[in-house]
C-alpha positions in Angstrom: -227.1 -129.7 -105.8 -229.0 -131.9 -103.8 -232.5 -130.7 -102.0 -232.1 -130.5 -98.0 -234.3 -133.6 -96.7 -237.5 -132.6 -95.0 -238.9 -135.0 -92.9 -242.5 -136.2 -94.3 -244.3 -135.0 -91.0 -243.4 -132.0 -89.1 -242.6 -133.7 -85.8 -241.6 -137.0 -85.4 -244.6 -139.4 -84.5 -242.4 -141.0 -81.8 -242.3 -137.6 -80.6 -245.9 -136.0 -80.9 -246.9 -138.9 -78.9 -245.3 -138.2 -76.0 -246.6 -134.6 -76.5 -249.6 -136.2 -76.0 -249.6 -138.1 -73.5 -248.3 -134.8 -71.7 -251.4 -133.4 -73.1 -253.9 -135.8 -71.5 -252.0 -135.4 -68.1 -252.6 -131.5 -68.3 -256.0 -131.6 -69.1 -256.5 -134.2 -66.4 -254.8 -132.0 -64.1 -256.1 -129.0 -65.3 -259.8 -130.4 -65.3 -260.9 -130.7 -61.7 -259.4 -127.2 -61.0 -262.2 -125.7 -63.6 -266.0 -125.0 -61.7 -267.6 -125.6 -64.9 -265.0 -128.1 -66.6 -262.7 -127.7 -69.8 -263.8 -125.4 -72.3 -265.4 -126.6 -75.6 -262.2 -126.2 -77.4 -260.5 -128.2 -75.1 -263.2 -130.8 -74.2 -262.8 -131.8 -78.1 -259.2 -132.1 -77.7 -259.5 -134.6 -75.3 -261.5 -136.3 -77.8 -258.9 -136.0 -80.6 -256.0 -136.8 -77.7 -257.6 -140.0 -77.1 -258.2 -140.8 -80.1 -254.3 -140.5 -80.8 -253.3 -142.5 -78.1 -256.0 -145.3 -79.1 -254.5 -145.4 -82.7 -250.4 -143.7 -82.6 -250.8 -144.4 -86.6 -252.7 -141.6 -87.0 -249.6 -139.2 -86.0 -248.3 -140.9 -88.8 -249.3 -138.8 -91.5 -248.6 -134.5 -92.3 -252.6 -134.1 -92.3 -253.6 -135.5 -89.5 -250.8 -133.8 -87.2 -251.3 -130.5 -88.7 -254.8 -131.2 -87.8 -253.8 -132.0 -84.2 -251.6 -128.8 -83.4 -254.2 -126.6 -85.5 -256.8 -128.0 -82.8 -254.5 -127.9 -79.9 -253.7 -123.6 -81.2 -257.4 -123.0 -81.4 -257.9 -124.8 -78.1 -255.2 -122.7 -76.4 -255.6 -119.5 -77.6 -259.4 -119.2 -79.0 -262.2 -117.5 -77.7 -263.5 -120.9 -75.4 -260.3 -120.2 -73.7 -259.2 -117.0 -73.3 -261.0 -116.4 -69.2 -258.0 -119.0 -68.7 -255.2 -117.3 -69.9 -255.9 -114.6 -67.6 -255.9 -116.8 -64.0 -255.0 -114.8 -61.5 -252.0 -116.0 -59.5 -253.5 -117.0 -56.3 -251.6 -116.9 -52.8 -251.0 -120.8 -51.3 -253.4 -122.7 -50.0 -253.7 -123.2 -45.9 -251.5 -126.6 -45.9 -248.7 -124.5 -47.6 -249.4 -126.2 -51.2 -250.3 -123.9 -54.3 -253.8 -122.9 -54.4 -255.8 -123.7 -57.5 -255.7 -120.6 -59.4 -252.0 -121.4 -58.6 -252.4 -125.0 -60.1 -254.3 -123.6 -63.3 -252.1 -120.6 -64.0 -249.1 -123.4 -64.2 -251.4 -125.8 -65.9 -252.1 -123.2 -68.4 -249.1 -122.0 -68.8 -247.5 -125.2 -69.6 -250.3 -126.1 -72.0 -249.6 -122.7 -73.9 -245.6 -123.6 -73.8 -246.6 -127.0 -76.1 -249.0 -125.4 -78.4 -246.1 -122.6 -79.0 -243.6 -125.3 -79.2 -245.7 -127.6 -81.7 -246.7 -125.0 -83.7 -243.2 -123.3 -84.1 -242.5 -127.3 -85.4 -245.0 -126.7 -87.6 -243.0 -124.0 -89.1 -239.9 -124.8 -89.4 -241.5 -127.8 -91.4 -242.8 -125.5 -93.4 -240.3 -123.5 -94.4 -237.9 -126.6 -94.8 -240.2 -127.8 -97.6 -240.3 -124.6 -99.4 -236.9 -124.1 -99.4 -236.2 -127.6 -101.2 -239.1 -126.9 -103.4 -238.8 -126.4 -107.2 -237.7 -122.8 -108.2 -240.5 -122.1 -110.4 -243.0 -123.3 -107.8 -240.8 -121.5 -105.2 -241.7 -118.1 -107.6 -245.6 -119.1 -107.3 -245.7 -119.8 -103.2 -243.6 -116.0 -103.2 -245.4 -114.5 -105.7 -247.6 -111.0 -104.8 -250.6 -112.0 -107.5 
C-alpha cells in the first residue's frame, strides 16, 4: 500500500505569500488606529513579513513557515496583544463611517481569522505526515513513555 503524499511544506508557498501580503495590509491598516503603535509581537512580525516578501524563497522551506505562523500565533494571541483582542465595538464615527475601535475590532478580528486558519494548516500537515509515517516510528510519536 502506497503512503498518502504530504506536501513538503504545510501550505503552499504560492499560497502563504499571498497570506502575507494580506498580513502587511492589516498591520498597515491596523497600525495608525493604535495610540502607541503595534505591539512588540507584532512590530517583529512586520519585520519577518517583510523579510518574506523581500525573499518568497524563504516560504519555501517546512522550517521557515512553521517559524512564520508560530510568530504570527504568538503575535496574535500572546500577552503583547491581548488589550487588542478585547476592542470594544465602538458606535460610527460623525461622517457615518466606522469609528476606530470599529476599524481595529475588524482588523483584529481578521488578523485572528488567518492565524487560526494558518495554524489549523499547520495541522493538518501534521497529522498528514504521521499518518504516512513508518509504523514503528508511528508506535514512538504515540507512545505514553
Amino acid at each position: 500500500m502506497n503512503a498518502p503524499f504530504v506536501s513538503p511544506t504545510p501550505v503552499s508557498p504560492a499560497v502563504l505569500l499571498g497570506e502575507v501580503l494580506r498580513l502587511r495590509s492589516l498591520l498597515d491598516g491596523l497600525e495608525p488606529l493604535l495610540d502607541l503603535g503595534l505591539p512588540p509581537g507584532l512590530a517583529a512580525l512586520r519585520g519577518d513579513i517583510e523579510l518574506a516578501l523581500h525573499r518568497p524563497e524563504s516560504l519555501e522551506t517546512a522550517e521557515n513557515q512553521l517559524d512564520f505562523i508560530e510568530q504570527l500565533a504568538e503575535a496574535v494571541w500572546g500577552e503583547g496583544a491581548a488589550s487588542l483582542a478585547n476592542i470594544p465595538d465602538g458606535a460610527p464615527a460623525a461622517g457615518g463611517g466606522p469609528s476606530p475601535p470599529h476599524l481595529m475590532a475588524e482588523s483584529w478580528g481578521q488578523l485572528e481569522q488567518l492565524a487560526e486558519h494558518l495554524c489549523h494548516d499547520v495541522e493538518r500537515w501534521h497529522r498528514r505526515r504521521t499518518a504516512g509515517a513508518d509504523p514503528l516510528l508511528q508506535k514512538h510519536l504515540h507512545s505514553p513513555v
